[in-house]
C-alpha angles and dihedrals in degrees: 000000000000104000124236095276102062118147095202114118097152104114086219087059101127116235114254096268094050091046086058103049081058094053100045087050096050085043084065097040106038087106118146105050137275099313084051085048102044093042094056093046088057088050108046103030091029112038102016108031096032086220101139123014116244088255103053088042087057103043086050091057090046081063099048094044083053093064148070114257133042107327090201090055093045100044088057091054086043085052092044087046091056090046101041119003124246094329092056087050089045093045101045090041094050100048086042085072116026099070093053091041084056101057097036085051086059087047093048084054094054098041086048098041094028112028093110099052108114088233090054101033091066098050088058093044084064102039099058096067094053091056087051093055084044084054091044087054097051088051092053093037093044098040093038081059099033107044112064097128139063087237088048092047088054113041080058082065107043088051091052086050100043091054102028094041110024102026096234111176114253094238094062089053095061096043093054095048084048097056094040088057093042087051094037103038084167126084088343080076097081090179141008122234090217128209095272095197130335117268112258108244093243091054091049093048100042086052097051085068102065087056121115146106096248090065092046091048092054097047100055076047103061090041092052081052099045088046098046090041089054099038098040091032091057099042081048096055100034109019138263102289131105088341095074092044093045086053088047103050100038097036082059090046102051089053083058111035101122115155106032136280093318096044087067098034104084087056088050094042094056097045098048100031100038097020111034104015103222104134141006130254085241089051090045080060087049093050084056107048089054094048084049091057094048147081119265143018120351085234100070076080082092085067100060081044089060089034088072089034085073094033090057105035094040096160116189085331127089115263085252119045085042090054081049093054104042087046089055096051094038090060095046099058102033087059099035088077093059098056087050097059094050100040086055102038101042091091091057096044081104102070101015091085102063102046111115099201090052087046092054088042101061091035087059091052089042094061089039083056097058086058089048088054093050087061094047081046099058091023077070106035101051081076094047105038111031109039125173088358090307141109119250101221094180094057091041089058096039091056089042086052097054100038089062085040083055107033097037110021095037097226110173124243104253096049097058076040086063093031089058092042086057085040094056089046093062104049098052099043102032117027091033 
């Protein structure tokens, strides 16, 4: 039931069961990644069920695209919100994930109890070249809309050295494109968000009232609650490790998570392949391939990270009731953040827009990012590509071959996913 404070005032708006029935079922088709996401949630709340005008829909995804986490995820609970008040954003966030979360949670089970198996150890074989291809095409389509501009060139650059050659943490590369952008609102800024369409009065004023710092205060409150009650009530419950370090690492990713999943990767991979051991590099390409292939946000990737954290670091528990566990808590508090950011900044959707300085600020980090997936990029591929000091032709075909079946045939995901998994098959059962 929407709560007192929703902002919705459209007459189409649905009421909240129906709303629901929309969110759960776009929680089992968004397949195909944010631009797929995105694109089904213009057409069916946008064009079709006239629940939100195009304005107010882009300048809700402005604001997504200016904050850490999945814009596709947030810009649904940014939609719910306007429809329904905090309920409705808690509500369309939280079925945009679960479905999704279910099924990758299954696939996490058969790559960590049967990864070794002959049958399953090909598929993935022949999985993991094709992600690298898929990494290989976010670098080209982020960086060929991203970098228009000598700062924004080399920023690119001095982001893939910082982290490939000098080891810099993630989170301070962010932080130092931001404020380079903040400080430099001029050429950094690769591309403008635009108005995209002024606010209706009635939005602006109705938003103007929900803001206070009351609201603001009980917000980060009840966060700050949500957050202490899971990670203390689960170390609690089933000791320190991994779960302390799980709530650590991912609680800091998801604060720094612009630019998407493989943004953020490279600083996840380090820390749970090199620091805490909890996985491989081969089984990070796995992890991939499966959130690829999945409902959802990419970034529920981090779940099936923190799903062989607990497989592997059991403790006194059973694999898998620990792997249950950890997943469960990973994707808590990888996602909590997000509803966070929009609940608190909805109000302010209005204005944000339009402000230069936050705009220079994110195309800065934007241009920083394509460097930070190049790195995850050639971190992955060392172990595909190049094996025993050799190069691994076949993989490197294979991965030339999907990246021109991505970039110039426009073969979705899924399908060179399937195509891998057939590919790996057989390799191992008919030309071995």
């Amino acid at each position: 039931m929407p709560d007192a404070s929703s902002p919705s005032r459209d007459p189409a708006a649905p009421s909240f069961a129906e709303a629901l029935r929309f969110w759960f079922k776009l929680g089992c088709i968004n397949f195909g990644g944010p631009a797929g996401q995105i694109a089904i949630m213009q057409h069916e709340l946008v064009d079709r069920k006239r629940w939100i005008d195009q304005g107010a829909f882009l300048r809700g995804l402005t604001f997504a695209n200016l904050l850490p986490g999945p814009e596709a995820q947030q810009l649904a609970t940014y939609i719910g919100w306007r429809l329904h008040g905090t309920w409705g954003g808690i509500a369309a966030g939280g079925l945009f994930i679960i479905p999704g979360a279910i099924v990758l949670f299954a696939l996490s089970w058969v790559a960590a109890a049967h990864g070794s198996l002959p049958f399953v150890a090909a598929i993935f074989d022949g999985l993991k070249p094709v992600i690298i291809a898929v990494i290989a095409q976010a670098v080209w389509r982020v960086g060929s809309r991203t970098l228009h501009s000598w700062p924004a060139v080399a920023l690119a650059v001095a982001a893939f050295i910082a982290i490939f050659v000098a080891g810099i943490d993630f989170p301070w590369i962010v932080l130092a494109a931001a404020a380079i952008g903040w400080l430099w609102p001029g050429p950094v800024s690769p591309f403008a968000q635009g108005n995209h369409g002024a606010a209706a009065a009635n939005d602006v004023a109705h938003a103007a009232a929900h803001r206070s710092p009351f609201r603001v205060a009980a917000l980060i409150g009840v966060f700050v609650a949500l957050w202490a009650a899971a990670v203390f009530g689960t170390i609690a419950l089933a000791g320190r490790a991994p779960y302390a370090d799980i709530a650590t690492l991912f609680t800091k990713a998801a604060f720094v998570t612009f630019g998407g999943a493989y943004a953020v990767l490279p600083y996840v991979a380090e820390a749970a392949v090199n620091d805490y051991g909890w996985l491989t590099p081969a089984d990070m390409l796995n992890g991939l391939a499966l959130a690829e292939t999945t409902p959802g946000p990419l970034i529920l990737v981090l779940q099936y990270v923190g799903f062989f954290a607990g497989w592997n670091a059991p403790g006194a528990l059973p694999p898998l009731a620990a792997a249950t566990i950890a997943a469960a808590l990973t994707s808590y508090v990888t996602f909590l953040p997000s509803f966070l950011f929009i609940l608190l900044g909805a109000p302010y959707v209005e204005g944000l827009h339009a402000n230069k300085r936050v705009a220079a600020a994110l195309g800065a980090v934007t241009a920083a990012v394509v460097g930070v997936i190049l790195n995850l990029g050639v971190f992955l591929a060392q172990g595909v590509l190049f094996q025993g000091g050799r190069v691994a032709w076949a993989g490197v075909a294979l991965a030339a071959a999907s990246f021109v079946a991505l970039q110039h045939l426009k073969i979705a995901i899924h399908w060179l996913v399937l195509a891998g998994a057939l590919i790996g098959l057989a390799q191992r059962f008919l030309l071995s």
